[in-house]
C-alpha positions in Angstrom: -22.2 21.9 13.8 -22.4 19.3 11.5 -19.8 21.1 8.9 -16.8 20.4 12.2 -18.4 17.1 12.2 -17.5 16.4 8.6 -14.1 18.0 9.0 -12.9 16.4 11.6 -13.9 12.9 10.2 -12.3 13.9 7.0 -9.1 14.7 9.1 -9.4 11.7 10.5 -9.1 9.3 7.7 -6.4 11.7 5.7 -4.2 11.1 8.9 -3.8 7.7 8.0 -1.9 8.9 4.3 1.9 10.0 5.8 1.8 13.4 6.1 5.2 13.8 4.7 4.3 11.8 1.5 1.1 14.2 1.1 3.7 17.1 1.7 6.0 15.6 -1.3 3.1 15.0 -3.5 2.2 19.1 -3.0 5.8 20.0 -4.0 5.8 18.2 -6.4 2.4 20.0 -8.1 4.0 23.2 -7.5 7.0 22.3 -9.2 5.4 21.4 -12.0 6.5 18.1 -11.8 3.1 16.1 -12.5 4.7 12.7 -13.4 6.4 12.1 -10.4 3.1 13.4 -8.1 1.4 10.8 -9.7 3.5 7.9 -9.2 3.1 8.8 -5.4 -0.7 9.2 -5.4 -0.7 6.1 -7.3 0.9 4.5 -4.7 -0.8 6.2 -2.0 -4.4 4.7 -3.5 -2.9 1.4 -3.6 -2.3 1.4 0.0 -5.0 3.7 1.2 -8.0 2.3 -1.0 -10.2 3.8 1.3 -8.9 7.6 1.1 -11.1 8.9 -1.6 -9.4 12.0 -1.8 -6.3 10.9 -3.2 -8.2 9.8 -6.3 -9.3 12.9 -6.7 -5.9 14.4 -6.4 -4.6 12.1 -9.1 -7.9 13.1 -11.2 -7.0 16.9 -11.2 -3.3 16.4 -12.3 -4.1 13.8 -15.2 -6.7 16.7 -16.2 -4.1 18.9 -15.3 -1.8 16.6 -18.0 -4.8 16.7 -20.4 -5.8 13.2 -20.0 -9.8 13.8 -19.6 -10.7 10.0 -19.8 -8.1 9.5 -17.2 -9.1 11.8 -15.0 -12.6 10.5 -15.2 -11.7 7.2 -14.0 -10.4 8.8 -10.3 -12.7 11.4 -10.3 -15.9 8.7 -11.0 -16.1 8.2 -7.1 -16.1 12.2 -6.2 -19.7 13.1 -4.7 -19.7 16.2 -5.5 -18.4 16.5 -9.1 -17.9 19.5 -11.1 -18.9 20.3 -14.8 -15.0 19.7 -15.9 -15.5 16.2 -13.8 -18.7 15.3 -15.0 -17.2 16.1 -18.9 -14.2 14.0 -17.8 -16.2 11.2 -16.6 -18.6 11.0 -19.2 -15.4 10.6 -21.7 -14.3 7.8 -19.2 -17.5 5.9 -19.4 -17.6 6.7 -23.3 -13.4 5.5 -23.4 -14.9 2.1 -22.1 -17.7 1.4 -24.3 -20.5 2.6 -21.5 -19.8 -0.9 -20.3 -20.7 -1.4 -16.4 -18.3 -4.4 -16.4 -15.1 -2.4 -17.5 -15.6 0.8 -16.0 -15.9 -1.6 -12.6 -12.8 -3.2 -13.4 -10.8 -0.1 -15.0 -12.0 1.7 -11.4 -10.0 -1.2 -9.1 -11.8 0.0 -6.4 -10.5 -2.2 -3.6 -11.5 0.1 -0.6 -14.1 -0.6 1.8 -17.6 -1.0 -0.1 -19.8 0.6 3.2 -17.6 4.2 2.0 -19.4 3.6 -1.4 -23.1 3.4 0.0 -22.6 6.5 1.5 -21.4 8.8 -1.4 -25.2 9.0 -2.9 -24.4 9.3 -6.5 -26.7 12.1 -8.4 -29.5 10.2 -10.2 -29.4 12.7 -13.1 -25.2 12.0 -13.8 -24.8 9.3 -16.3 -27.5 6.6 -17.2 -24.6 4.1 -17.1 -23.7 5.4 -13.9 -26.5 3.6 -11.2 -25.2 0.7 -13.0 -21.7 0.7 -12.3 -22.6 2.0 -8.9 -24.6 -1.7 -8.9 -21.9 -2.8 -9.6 -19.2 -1.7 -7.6 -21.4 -2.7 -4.4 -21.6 -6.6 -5.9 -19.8 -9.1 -4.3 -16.9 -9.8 -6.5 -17.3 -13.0 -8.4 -14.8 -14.9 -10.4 -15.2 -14.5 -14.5 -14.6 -17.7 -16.5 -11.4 -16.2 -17.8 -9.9 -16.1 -14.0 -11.0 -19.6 -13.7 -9.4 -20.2 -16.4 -6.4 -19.1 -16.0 -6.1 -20.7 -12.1 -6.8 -24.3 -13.6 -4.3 -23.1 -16.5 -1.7 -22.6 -14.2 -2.2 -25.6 -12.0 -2.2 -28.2 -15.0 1.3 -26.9 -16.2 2.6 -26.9 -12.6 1.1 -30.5 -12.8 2.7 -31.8 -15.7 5.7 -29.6 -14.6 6.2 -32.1 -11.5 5.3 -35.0 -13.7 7.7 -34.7 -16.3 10.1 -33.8 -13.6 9.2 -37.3 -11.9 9.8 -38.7 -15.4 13.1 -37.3 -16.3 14.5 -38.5 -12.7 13.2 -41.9 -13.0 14.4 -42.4 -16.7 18.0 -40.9 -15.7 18.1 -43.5 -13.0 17.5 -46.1 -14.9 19.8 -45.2 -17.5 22.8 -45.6 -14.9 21.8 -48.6 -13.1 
C-alpha cells in the first residue's frame, strides 16, 4: 500500500514537467542525441528545481557522455545511489577539493529545502557528504565577495549619475 502511495506522489510532482518536453528529452536519448537532451533537462531543472528526477536524468546522460564528475554533481541528491553514482559522486566531491562550500554552490540547488530533509542521505556515503548536506539546509547568507560586488556596482552607478550631472552642468555653462 505504501509502494502506490509513493507512486502516485511521484506522479504527481513529474506532472508539473510538460509532458511533451519529457517526451522530446526521451527521443532525443534514443536518438543518440545526448547534447541536445541536456540542454532541455537543463532547462527543465531551472524551472522545476523541485523535480529531483530530472537531475538524475541529466546525471545518467553526462555519465552516458563520460563526464563522471558531472554526473556526480546531479546525481549528489539521488537517495538511492548506485555504485556507478556513488564512484561518480565521489569524483564530484574530489573535482571540488572535498570543499562543502563549492560542492553547495556547484549543486545550485534552488528547490524547496523541506524535499532535502526528507531524502535521508546514507551515513556511510562520503565523510564530506553530512557536511554539504549541512549545508544545503543553511539559510543562504551573502559572502563578502557578493557584498562586494552589490556596493561595487552601486558606487559606479553613483559616480555614473554624478559625472553625468557634471558634464550637463559644465556644457551649460559653456553656452551661456
Amino acid at each position: 500500500m505504501e509502494d502506490g502511495t509513493n507512486k502516485s506522489n511521484e506522479v504527481s510532482h513529474i506532472e508539473k514537467v510538460p509532458a511533451n518536453t519529457l517526451l522530446k528529452i526521451e527521443e532525443d536519448i534514443k536518438k543518440n542525441d545526448l547534447g541536445k537532451a541536456r540542454d532541455r533537462l537543463h532547462g527543465l531543472i531551472a524551472t522545476y528545481p523541485d523535480e529531483l528526477e530530472l537531475r538524475r536524468k541529466l546525471g545518467d546522460i553526462y555519465y552516458e557522455l563520460k563526464y563522471p564528475s558531472m554526473a556526480g554533481r546531479y546525481w549528489y541528491l539521488e537517495k538511492n545511489k548506485t555504485p556507478e553514482m556513488q564512484h561518480a559522486c565521489i569524483e564530484f566531491e574530489k573535482s571540488m577539493g572535498n570543499n562543502p562550500f563549492q560542492i553547495v554552490r556547484a549543486l545550485k540547488f534552488k528547490g524547496d529545502k523541506e524535499i532535502l530533509k526528507n531524502l535521508e542521505f546514507s551515513d556511510n556515503f562520503s565523510p564530506v557528504q553530512k557536511k554539504v548536506t549541512e549545508k544545503l539546509l543553511e539559510e543562504p547568507e551573502d559572502s563578502v565577495i557578493d557584498k562586494l560586488l552589490v556596493v561595487g556596482c552601486l558606487s559606479v552607478i553613483f559616480g555614473t549619475i554624478v559625472f553625468a550631472f557634471i558634464g550637463v552642468y559644465s556644457f551649460v555653462k559653456w553656452i551661456l
